[in-house]
C-alpha positions in Angstrom: 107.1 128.8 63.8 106.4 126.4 61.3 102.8 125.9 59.6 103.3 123.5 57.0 100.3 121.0 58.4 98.1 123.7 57.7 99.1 124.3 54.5 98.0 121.0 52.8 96.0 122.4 50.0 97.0 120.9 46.6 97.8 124.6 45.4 100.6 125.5 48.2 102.6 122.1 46.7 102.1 123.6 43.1 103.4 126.4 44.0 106.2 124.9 46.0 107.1 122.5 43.2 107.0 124.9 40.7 109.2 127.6 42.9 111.8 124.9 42.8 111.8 124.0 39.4 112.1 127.1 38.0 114.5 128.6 41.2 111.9 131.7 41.9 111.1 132.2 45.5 107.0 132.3 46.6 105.8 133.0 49.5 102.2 133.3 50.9 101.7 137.0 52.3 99.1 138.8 54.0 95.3 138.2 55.4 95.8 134.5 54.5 98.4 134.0 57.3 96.9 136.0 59.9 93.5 134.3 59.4 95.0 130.7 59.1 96.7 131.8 62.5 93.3 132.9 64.1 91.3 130.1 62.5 89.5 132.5 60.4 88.0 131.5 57.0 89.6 132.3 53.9 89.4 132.0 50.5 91.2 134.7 49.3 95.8 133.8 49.0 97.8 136.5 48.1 101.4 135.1 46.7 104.1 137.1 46.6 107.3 136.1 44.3 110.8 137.2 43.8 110.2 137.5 40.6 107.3 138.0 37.9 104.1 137.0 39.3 102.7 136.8 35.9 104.8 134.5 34.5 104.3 132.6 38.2 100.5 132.6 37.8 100.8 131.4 34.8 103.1 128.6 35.7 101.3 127.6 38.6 97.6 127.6 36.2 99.1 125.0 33.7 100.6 122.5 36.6 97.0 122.9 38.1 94.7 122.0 35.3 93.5 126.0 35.3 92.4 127.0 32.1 91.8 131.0 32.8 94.3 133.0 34.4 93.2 136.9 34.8 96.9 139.3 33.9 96.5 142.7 35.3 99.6 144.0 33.7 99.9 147.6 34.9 99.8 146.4 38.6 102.2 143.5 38.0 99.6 141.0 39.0 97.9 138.2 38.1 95.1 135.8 39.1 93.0 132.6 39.0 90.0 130.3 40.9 90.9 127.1 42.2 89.2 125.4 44.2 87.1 127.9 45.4 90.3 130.0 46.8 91.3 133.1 44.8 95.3 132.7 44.4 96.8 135.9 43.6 100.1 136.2 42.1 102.5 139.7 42.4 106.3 140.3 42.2 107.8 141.7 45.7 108.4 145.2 45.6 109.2 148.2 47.6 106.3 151.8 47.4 107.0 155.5 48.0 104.8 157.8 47.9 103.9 161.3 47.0 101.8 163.6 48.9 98.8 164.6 47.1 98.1 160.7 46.2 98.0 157.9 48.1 99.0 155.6 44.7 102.4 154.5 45.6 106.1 154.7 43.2 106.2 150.8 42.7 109.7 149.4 41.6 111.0 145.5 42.1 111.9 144.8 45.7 112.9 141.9 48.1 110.8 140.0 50.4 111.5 142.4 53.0 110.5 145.6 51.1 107.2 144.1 50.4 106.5 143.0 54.4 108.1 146.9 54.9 105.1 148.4 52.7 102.3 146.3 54.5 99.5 148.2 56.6 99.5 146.1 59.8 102.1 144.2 61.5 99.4 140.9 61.4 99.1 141.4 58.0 102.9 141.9 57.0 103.5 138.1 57.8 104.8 135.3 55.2 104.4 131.8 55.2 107.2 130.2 53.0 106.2 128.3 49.8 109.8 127.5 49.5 111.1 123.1 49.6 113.5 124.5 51.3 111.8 125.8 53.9 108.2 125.0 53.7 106.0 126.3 55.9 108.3 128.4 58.1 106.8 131.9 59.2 108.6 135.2 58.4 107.7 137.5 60.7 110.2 140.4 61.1 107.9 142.9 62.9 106.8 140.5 65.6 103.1 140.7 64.3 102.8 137.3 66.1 102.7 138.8 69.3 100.7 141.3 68.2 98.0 138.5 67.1 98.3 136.9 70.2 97.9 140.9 72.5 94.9 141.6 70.1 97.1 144.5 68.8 96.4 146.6 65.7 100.1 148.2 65.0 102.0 149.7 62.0 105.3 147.9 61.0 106.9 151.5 60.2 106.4 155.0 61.8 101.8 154.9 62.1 102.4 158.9 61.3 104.4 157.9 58.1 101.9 155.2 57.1 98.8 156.9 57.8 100.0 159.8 56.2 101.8 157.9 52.8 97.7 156.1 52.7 95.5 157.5 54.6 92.7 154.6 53.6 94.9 152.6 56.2 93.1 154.6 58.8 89.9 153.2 58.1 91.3 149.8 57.5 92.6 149.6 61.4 89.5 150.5 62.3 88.0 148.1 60.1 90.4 145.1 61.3 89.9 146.6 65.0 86.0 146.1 64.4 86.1 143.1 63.0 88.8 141.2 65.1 88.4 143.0 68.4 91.9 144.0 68.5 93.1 147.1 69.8 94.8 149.8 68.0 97.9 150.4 69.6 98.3 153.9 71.1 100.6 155.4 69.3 98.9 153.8 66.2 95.8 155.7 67.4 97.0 159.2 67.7 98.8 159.1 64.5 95.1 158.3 63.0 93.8 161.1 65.0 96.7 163.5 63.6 95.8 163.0 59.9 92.1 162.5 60.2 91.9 165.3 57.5 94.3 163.4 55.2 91.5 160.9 54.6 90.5 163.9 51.6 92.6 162.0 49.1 90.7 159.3 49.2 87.7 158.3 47.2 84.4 158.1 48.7 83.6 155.0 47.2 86.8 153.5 49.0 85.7 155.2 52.0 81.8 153.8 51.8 83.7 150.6 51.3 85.3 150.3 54.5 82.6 151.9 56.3 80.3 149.4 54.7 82.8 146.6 56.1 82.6 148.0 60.1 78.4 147.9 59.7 78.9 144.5 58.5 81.0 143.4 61.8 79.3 141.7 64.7 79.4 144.7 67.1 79.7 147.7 64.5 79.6 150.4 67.4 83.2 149.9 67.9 83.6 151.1 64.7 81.3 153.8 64.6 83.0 155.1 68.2 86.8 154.5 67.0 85.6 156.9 63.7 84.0 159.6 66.0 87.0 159.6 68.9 89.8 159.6 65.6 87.5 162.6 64.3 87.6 160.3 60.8 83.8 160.0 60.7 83.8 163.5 61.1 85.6 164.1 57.6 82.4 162.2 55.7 79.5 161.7 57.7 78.7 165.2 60.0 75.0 164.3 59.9 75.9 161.8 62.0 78.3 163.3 64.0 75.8 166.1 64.9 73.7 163.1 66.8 75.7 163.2 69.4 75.6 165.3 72.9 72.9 165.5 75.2 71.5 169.6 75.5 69.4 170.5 78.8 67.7 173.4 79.4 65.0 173.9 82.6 66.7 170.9 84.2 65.1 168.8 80.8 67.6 166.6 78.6 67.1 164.4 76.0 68.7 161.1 75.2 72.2 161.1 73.2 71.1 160.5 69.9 74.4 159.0 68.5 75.0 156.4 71.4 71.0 155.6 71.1 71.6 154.8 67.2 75.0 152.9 67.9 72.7 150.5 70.6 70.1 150.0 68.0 73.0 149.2 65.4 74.2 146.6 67.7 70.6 145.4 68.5 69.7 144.9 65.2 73.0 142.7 64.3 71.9 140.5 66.3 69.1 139.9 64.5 70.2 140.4 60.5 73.3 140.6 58.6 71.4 142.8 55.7 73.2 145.6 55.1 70.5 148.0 54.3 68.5 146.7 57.4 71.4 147.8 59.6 71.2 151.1 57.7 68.1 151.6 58.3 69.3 151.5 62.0 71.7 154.3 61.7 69.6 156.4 59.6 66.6 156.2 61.9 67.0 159.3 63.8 69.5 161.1 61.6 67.1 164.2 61.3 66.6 164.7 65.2 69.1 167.6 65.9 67.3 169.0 62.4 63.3 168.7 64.5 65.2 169.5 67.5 63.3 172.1 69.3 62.7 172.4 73.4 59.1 173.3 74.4 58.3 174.7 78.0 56.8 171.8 80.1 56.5 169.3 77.8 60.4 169.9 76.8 62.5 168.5 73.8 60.8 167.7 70.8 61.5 165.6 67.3 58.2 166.3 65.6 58.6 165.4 62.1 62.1 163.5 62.2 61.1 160.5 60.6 59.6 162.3 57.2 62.7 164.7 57.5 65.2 161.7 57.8 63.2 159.9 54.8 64.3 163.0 52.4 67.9 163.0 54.2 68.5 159.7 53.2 68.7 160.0 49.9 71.3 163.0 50.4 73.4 160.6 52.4 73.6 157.9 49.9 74.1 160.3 47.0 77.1 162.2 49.4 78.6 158.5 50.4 78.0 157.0 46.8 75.7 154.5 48.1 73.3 153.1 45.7 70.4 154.8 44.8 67.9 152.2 43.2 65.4 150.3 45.6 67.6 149.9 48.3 67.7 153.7 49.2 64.1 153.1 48.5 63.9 150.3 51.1 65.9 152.4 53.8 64.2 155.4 53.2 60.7 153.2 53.7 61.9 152.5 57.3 63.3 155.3 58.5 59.8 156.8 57.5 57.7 154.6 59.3 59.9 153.6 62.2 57.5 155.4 64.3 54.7 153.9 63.8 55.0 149.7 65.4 55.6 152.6 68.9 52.8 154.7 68.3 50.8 151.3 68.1 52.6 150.2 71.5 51.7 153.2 73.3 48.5 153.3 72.2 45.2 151.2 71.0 46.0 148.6 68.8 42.7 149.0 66.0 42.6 147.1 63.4 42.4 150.1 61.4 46.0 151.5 62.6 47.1 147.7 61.9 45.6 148.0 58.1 47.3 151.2 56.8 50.5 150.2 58.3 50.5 146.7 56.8 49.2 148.9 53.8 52.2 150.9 53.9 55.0 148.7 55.0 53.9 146.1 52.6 56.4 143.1 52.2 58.7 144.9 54.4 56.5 145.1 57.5 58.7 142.2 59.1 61.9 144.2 58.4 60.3 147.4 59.9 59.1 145.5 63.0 62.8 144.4 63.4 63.8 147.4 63.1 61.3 149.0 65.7 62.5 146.7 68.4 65.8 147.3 68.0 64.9 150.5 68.4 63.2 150.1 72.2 66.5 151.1 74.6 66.4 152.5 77.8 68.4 152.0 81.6 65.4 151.0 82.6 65.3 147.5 82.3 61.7 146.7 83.4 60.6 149.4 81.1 62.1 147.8 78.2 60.5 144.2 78.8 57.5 145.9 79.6 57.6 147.5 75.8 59.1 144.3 74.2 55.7 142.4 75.7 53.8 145.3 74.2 55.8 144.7 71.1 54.4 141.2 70.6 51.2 142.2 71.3 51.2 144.4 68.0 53.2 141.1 66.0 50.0 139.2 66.7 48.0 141.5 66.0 49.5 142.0 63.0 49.5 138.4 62.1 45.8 138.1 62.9 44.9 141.3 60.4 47.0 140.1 57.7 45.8 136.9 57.7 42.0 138.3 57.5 41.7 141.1 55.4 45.2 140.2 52.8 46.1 143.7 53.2 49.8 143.7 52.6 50.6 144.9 49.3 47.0 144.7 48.0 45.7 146.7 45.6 42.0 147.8 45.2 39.7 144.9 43.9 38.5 147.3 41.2 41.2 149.1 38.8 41.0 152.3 37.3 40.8 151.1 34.3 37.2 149.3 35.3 36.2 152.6 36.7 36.6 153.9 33.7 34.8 150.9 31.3 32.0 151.0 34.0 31.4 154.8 34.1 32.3 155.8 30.8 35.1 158.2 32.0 38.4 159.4 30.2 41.2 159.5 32.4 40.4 162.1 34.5 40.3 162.7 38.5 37.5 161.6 39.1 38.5 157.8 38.9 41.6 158.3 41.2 39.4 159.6 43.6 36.5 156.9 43.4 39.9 154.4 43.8 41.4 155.9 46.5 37.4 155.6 48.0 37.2 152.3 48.1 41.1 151.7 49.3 40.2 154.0 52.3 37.2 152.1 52.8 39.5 148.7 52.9 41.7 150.1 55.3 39.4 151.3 57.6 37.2 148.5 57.7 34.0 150.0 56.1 34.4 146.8 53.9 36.2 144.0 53.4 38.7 143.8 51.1 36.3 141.8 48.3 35.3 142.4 44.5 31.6 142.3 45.3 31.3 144.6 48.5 34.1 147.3 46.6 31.7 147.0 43.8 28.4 148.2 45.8 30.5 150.5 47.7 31.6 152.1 44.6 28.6 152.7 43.3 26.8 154.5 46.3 30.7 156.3 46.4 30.0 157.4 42.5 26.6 158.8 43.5 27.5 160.6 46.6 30.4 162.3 44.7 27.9 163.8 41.7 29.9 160.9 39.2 26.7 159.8 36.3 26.0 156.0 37.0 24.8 154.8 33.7 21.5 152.9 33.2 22.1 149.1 33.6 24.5 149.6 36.3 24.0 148.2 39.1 
């Protein structure tokens, strides 16, 4: 197989040219070739060289124009933008590895070695930068077949591979998730078999790849390869513990893990934000926690939503997940996630409507996205009939925000005033007069206006013993 009309780009002839002139062989290696093959985007070219990819970068930089070249000497690599492509530059070479670590012995190797130390067989193909023979694939582990089958498969022994790295577990899964390939059986079991090897691993690697299957288009494939390989078992059990159904009296509640994986896949459809989608899996986390069956009525959850709040920032801490305003954000949904449903199954006031757009603030879209995502069932006619519901609460949303500028609004009088006006020191009195007239707002006693918070306050300061000087009005 020859590729050399896709391979066009101004840098692939640099690199040829200069491969010739200076009689070092180059090929292109890796993602690059199996994405070219699929018609995939890329910008990322990994180059391998029989011989010092430093001193190739560097070549290869001057003939281009390139100014800055990156050298990462202790890996033997080196790198630099053109174009918008990130070319990468590294001398072949053949890995061992020791048990306890999954950083390989490096020492120089042939073309061969390097596709022999590859993770997949799709990604252990070469594309020839050579004049010579330009363009022409190497593929010595039939990886083209495998591209074609939809196959995830090891070039070497999968026990040997997983086992030597055991991150290459989470990348099939990955690559499975993202390409909708299958792993290959025996590929599969071997994952399963050193599940607990994945303890030499860093969790920030491991979040990495996870973070990678949330972002594919249909992440509950990944989620259900990690739980049947037992993987997601080794660094997530909260979630793990989600799933199974319990009955007891002839009453059963929903599985909680395949409910979270639907509104996971629901929710991609609708946003590609990362802490959006976790919101989704975090949603319920805390259900086995509330779990509790109570004659005739049956299971219960009470409390699940404050519980999982307080469990999410566990989670991110334990997965090294940041924990600035995005756990904030999360935790904000998983907290309220409730509360779009209780409005569905119940009264819409425009009261309920005001503390919730209170509470949600610039984020009330994002929970409403999340809330629907969140309406599953078999029952087809009972999910349309919730999802009409559902937009009965978006207008009515809508039509309260727009009236009463609720979301994120803050008391037309600040402490501060309270304070000037009543002649107090900072004391409780004024956060209570505040928080007065803010539950006055919300439930619709007045409007949210300078003038009527100002009258209100007053006949608030006198019905809570607070001195209203003379002159005040």
């Amino acid at each position: 197989m020859n590729l050399k009309e896709y391979i066009n780009h101004p840098v692939f002839s640099a690199i040829r040219d200069v491969a010739s002139e200076k009689g070092i062989s180059s090929f292109v290696i890796g993602g690059f070739v199996r994405d070219l093959i699929l018609k995939r985007p890329s910008k990322d070219i990994d180059v391998v060289v029989l011989g010092s990819g430093l001193d190739m970068a560097e070549w290869v930089a001057h003939k281009l124009g390139v100014k800055k070249v990156a050298f990462y000497k202790n890996y033997g690599t080196a790198a630099f933008v053109y174009d918008d492509l990130e070319i990468e530059f590294v001398g072949a070479r053949k890995e061992s590895y020791e048990r306890s670590s999954r950083n390989p012995i490096v020492e120089n190797g042939t073309l061969a070695d390097d596709q022999n130390r590859r993770d997949f067989t799709i990604n252990a193909l070469a594309i020839s930068l050579n004049r010579s023979s330009f363009g022409e694939v190497i593929d010595p582990f039939d990886g083209l077949t495998d591209l074609k089958n939809k196959i995830i498969r090891t070039p070497l022994d999968p026990t040997t591979t997983y086992s030597d790295d055991p991150l290459r577990m989470l990348r099939a899964i990955r690559f499975s998730t993202q390409l909708n390939f299958k792993i290959e059986d025996a590929s599969f079991d071997a994952i399963a078999g050193n599940a607990k090897r994945l303890e030499i691993i860093s969790q920030e690697r491991i979040t990495d790849e996870l973070n990678k299957i949330i972002l594919a288009t249909t992440p509950s494939r990944g989620f259900k390869l990690l739980y049947n390989t037992k993987l997601l078992h080794q660094f997530f059990p909260e979630m793990v513990a989600l799933q199974g159904v319990e009955i007891i009296e002839g009453k059963g509640h929903k599985d909680n893990f395949y409910h979270t994986l639907e509104v996971l896949d629901n929710i991609s459809e609708n946003t590609t934000d990362i802490w959006l989608r976790w919101a989704a899996i975090l949603h319920d986390i805390a259900k086995p926690r509330t779990k509790k069956f109570v004659p005739i009525i049956g299971w219960t959850f009470h409390g699940h939503e404050e519980v999982g709040a307080r469990m999410t920032s566990q989670i991110f801490k334990k997965l090294k997940l940041p924990l600035d305003h995005k756990m904030k954000y999360v935790q904000k949904l998983v907290r309220l996630h409730l509360r779009p449903i209780a409005l569905v199954n119940g009264s819409v006031t425009d009261t309920a409507v005001r503390r919730l757009l209170f509470e949600a603030g610039d984020d009330i879209d994002d929970l409403m996205t999340l809330c629907n995502a969140d309406i599953t069932s078999k029952n087809d006619f009972k999910v349309q009939k919730y999802k009409r519901n559902f937009e009965n609460v978006r207008r009515k949303l809508k039509s309260v925000e727009e009236k009463d500028q609720i979301r994120n609004f803050q008391p037309p009088i600040s402490g501060k005033e309270i304070m000037d006006i009543f002649k107090l020191e900072p004391c409780k009195a004024v956060g209570n007069l505040k928080n007065e007239i803010k539950e006055a707002i919300l439930e619709g006693t007045i409007r949210n206006d300078y003038t009527e918070a100002y009258a209100f306050m007053i006949e608030a300061a006198k019905r809570m013993d607070i001195n209203v000087p003379k002159g005040v009005k």
